[in-house]
N, C-alpha and C positions, 0 to 999 in steps of 0.2 A: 195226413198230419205229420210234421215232421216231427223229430226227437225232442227239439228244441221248446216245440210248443207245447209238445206231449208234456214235458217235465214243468211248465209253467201250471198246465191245467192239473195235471195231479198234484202240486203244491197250492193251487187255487183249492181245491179240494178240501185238501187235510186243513188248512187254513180256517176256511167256513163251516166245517165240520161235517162236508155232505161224506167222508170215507177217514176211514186211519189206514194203520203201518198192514192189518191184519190181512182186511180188505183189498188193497193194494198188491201185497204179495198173492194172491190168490189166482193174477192175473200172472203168474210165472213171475219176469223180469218188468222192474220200471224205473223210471227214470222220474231225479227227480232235481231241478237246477240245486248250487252250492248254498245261495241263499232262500234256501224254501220254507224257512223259519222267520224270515224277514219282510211282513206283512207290506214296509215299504216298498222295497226291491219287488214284490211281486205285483203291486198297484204301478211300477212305472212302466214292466213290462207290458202288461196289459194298456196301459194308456199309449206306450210307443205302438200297440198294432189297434188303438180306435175298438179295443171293445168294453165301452163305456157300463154296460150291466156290470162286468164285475166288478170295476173299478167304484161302481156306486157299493156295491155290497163291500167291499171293503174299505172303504172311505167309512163307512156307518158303523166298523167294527173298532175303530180305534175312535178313545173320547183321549181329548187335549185337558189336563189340570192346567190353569195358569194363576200361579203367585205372585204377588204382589209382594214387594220389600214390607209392605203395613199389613199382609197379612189376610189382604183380599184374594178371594179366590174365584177364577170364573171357568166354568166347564164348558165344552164345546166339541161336539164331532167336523163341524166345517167351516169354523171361522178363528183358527187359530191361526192364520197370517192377516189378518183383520187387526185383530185383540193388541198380537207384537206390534204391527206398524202403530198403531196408535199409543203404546204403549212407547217404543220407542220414540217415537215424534218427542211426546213429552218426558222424554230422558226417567222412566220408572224402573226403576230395576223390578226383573220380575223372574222367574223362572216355568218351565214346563217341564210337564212329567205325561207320558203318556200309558196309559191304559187300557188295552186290549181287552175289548168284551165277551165272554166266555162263550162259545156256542157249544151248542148241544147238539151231539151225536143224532143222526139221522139212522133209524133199523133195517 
């Protein structure tokens, strides 16, 4: 495994909560990319090399808020470019917020 991947799967890691910073160190020296905080950045990596498992478990960890200028609100982990285009089609002003769902440390 190169360094490159090495630092995407330890940030795959700390992300879903299978390790932290302690566990980590314990291995000496590791690598971990710039954006390894940015659960996007770490989903298109994974999608650029086709390993679609973690790209599922991350995709399920982030839920989409979408408001509505009236004040409707619609939740969603994978149909938030769905919700926009339709929402756009018919010129709604809406905004999104997204959500990151907490995981729990594994012992």
């Amino acid at each position: 495994m190169d360094g490159l991947e090495e630092s995407y799967n330890n940030a795959f890691d700390l992300l879903v909560g299978n390790t932290d910073f302690d566990k980590l160190s314990e291995k000496g020296s590791f690598m971990l990319p710039v954006d390894y905080e940015d659960s996007n950045a770490v989903l298109k990596h994974f999608e650029s090399i086709e390993d679609y498992e973690k790209c599922i478990i991350i995709r399920d960890m982030v839920k989409y808020i979408i408001t509505t200028e009236n004040g409707a609100v619609q939740e969603t982990f994978t149909g938030k470019e769905l919700y926009c285009q339709i929402l756009d089609k018919f010129q709604i002003k809406y905004k999104v917020d997204v959500k990151e769902e907490e995981t729990e440390q594994e012992d």
